[in-house]
C-alpha positions in Angstrom: -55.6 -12.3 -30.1 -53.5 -15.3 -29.3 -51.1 -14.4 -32.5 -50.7 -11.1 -30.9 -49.4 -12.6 -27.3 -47.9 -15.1 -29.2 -45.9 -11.7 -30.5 -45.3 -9.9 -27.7 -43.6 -13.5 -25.6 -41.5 -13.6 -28.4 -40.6 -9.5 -28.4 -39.9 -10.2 -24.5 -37.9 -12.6 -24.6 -36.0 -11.2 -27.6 -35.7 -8.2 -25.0 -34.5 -10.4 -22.0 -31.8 -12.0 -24.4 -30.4 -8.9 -25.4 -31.0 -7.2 -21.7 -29.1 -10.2 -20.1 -26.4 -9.7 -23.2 -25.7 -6.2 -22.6 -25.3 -6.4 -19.3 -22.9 -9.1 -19.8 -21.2 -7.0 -21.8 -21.1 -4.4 -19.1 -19.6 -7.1 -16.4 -17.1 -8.2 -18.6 -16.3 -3.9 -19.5 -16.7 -3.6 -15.8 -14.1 -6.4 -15.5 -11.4 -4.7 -17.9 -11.8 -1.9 -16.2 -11.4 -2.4 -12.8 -7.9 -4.6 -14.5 -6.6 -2.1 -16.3 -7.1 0.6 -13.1 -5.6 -2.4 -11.2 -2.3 -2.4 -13.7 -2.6 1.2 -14.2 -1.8 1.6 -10.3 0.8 -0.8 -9.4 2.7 0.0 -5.9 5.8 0.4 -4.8 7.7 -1.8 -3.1 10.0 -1.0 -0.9 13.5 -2.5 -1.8 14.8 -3.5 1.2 18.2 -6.2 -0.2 21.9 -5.4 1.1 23.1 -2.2 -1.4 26.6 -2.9 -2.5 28.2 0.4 -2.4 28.1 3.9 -1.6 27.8 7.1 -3.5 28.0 10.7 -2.6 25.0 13.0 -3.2 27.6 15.4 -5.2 28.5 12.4 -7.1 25.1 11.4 -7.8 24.1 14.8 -9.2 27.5 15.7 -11.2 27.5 12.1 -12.5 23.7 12.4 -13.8 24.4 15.7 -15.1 27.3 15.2 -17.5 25.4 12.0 -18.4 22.4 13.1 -19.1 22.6 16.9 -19.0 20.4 17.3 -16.2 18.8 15.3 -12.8 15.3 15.0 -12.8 13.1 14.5 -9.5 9.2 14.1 -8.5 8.4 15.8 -5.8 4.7 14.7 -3.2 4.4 17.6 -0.8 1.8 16.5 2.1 0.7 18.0 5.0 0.5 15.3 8.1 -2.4 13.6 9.1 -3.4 10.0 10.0 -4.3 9.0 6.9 -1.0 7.2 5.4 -0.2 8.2 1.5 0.1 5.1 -0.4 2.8 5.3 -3.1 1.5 3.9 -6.0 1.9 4.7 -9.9 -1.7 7.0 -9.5 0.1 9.8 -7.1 0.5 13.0 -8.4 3.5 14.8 -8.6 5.8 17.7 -9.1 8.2 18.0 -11.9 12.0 19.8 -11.3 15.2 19.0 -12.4 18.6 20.8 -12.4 21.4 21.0 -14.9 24.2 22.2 -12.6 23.1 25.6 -13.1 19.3 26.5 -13.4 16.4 24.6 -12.1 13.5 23.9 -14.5 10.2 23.1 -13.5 7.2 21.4 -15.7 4.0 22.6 -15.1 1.3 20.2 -16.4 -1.5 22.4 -18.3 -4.0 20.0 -17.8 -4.1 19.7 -14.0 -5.3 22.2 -11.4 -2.4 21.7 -9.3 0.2 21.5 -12.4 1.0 18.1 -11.6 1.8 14.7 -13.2 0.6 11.4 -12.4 3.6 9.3 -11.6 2.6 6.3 -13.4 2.1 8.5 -17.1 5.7 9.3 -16.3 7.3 6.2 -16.0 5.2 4.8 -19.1 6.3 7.6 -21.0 2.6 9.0 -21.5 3.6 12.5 -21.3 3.6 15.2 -23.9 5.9 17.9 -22.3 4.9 19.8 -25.6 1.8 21.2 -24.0 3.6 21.9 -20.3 5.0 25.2 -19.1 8.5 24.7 -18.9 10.5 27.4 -17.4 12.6 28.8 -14.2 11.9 27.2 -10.7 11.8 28.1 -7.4 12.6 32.1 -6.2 13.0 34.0 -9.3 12.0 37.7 -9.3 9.6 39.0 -12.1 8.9 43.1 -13.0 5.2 43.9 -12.1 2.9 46.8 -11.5 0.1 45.6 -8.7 -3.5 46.9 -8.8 -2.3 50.3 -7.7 0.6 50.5 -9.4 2.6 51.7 -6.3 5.0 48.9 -6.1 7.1 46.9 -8.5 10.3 44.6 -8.6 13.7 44.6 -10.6 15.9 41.3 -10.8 18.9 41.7 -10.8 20.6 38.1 -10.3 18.5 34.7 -9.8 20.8 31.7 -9.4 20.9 28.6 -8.4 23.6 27.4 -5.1 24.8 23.9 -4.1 25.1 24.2 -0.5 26.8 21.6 1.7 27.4 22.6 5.8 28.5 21.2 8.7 27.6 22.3 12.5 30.3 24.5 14.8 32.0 21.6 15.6 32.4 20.3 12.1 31.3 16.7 13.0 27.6 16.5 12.0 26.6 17.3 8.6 23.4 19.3 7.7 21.4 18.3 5.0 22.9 18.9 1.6 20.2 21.5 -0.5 19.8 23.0 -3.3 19.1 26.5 -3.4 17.5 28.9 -5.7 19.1 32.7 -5.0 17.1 35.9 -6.3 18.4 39.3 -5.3 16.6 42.0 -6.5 15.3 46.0 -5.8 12.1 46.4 -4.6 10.4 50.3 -5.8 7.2 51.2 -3.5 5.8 54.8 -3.3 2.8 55.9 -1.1 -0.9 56.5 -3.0 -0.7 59.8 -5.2 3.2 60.2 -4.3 5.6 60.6 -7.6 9.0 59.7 -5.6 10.1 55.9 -5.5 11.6 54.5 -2.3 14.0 51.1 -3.0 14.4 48.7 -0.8 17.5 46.0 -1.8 16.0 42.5 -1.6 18.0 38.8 -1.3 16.1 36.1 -1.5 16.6 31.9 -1.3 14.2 29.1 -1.7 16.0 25.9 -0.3 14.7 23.6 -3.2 16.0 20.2 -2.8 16.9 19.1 0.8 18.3 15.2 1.0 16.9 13.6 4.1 15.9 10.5 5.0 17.1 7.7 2.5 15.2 4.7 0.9 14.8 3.4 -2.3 11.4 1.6 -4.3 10.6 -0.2 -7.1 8.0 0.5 -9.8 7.3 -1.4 -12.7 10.4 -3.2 -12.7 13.0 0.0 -12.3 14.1 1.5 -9.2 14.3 4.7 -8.0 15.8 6.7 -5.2 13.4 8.7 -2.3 14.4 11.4 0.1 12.2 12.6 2.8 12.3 15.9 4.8 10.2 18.4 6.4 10.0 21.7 5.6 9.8 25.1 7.7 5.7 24.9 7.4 6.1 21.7 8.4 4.9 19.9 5.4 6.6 16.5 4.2 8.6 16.9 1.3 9.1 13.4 -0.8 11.6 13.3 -3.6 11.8 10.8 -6.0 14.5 10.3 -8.3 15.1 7.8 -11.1 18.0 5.5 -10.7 20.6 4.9 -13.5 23.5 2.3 -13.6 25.8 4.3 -11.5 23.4 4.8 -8.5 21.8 1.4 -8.4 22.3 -0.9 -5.7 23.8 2.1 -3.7 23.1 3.8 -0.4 23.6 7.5 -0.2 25.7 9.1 2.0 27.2 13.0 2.5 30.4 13.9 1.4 30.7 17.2 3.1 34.3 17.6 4.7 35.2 15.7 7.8 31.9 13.6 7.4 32.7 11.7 4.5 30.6 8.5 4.3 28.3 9.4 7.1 24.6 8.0 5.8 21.9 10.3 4.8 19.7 8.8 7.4 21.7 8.9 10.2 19.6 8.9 13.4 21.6 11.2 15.7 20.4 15.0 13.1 17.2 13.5 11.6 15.1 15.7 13.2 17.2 18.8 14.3 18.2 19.2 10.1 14.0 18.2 9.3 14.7 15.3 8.0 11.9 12.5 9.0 13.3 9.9 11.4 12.2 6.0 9.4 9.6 5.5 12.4 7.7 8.3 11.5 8.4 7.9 7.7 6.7 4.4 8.0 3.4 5.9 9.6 2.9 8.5 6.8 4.0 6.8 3.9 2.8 3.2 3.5 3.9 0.8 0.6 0.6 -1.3 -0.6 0.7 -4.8 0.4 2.6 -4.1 3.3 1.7 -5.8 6.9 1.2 -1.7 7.5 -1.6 -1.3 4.8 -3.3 -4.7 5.6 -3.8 -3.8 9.5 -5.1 -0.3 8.6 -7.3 -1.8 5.7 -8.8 -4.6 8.6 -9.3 -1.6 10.5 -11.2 0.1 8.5 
């Protein structure tokens, strides 16, 4: 009898040793893990240091096109609300980019939203072999609906740089992008053999350059334009930085405003652009004073 407890205290505390080494273990995992989600999330910070020159967004995109054949932005679309959105490498984005002619967008297969975490595409984590890469924006496609009474025929889908000024010439609008379909639309009433056509034109303003600032991740930089949108949703563009464009403010180069700064207060809001106060309430750079006195509020 006493050989058999003798047995089971030794079995038990066998257990406890390897009970006390597994959990361990599971700290230590626990540890790594919450350090690599740490390093795997790093913020932006907002570069706030004197820029040294200016560049035109027409610059900016011909130079990065006959560079690199095409410019490539990530686009967060949020609705407002009170909650801020942190910029950090774990946002998910939109893919576009343009090559002076067509815009392209990347549709990421394995997300339900088709988009990208930011951080995978700064580290270079993504296999664009499994994305759907093809036309952006307002581009007609043939189809027969449900009832088969109604179908469309493109006829021209282009994309248009467009640069405009007000009546008076003196205050420029934003500078966008737009995607152009025109098209025939055939409809015919239930059981009726005759087609009627209707001639259809229509544009998807696809990149609008608002409100200017530029962050840091990982060590690069990267240029951010803000505006809002005709459903009134908050459009944030983010676009890589190269050596022509670093440690450079943007500014318009539409005639008779040359120079005039993206963020100029006086057209922020009548062109949808977000004025910088509101900017700073919705989008909040970790480790700010911003983020710490919501964080204590909470």
């Amino acid at each position: 009898m006493k050989k058999a407890i003798s047995v089971l205290m030794v079995a038990a505390c066998l257990l406890c040793m390897v009970t006390a080494c597994e959990k361990n273990d599971k700290k230590e995992n626990d540890t790594s893990a919450v350090q690599a989600t740490e390093t795997d999330c790093t913020a932006a910070e907002l570069v706030t240091t004197e820029q040294e020159g200016e560049i035109t967004i027409s610059e900016m995109i011909d130079q990065r096109i006959k560079e690199e054949g095409k410019i490539t932005l990530y686009r967060m679309r949020i609705a407002e609300s009170n909650s801020p959105v942190e910029i950090t490498e774990d946002l998910k984005v939109k893919i576009i980019s343009y090559d002076g002619d067509k815009l392209t967008g990347y549709k990421n297969p394995d997300d339900f939203l088709m988009e990208t975490r930011l951080g995978d595409i700064i580290h270079n984590k993504v296999d664009y072999s499994t994305y759907n890469i093809g036309a952006y924006g307002g581009n007609w496609k043939r189809y027969d609906n449900e009832f088969g009474d109604e179908k469309y025929v493109e006829e021209e889908g282009y994309v248009q740089r467009e640069i405009t000024t007000d009546d008076s010439g003196n205050n420029a609008k934003l500078e966008t992008l737009y995607s152009y379909s025109k098209g025939t639309l055939y409809s015919r009433n239930a059981g009726s053999k005759e087609w009627n056509q209707t001639e259809k034109n229509d544009n998807l303003p696809v990149v609008s350059f608002g409100t200017f600032e530029r962050i840091k991740l990982d060590g690069k930089t990267y240029m951010t334009f803000c505006v809002r949108d005709n459903l009134n949703l908050i459009e944030y563009d983010i676009i890589p930085d190269n050596k022509f464009t670093e440690n450079k403010t943007v500014v318009y180069d539409t005639p008779g405003t040359e120079k005039t700064t993206v963020n100029t207060v006086d057209y922020l809001k009548e062109y949808q652009a977000v004025p910088k106060e509101e900017l700073e309430q919705m989008i909040v750079f970790p480790g700010s004073k911003k983020a710490e006195s919501s964080q204590a509020a909470d």
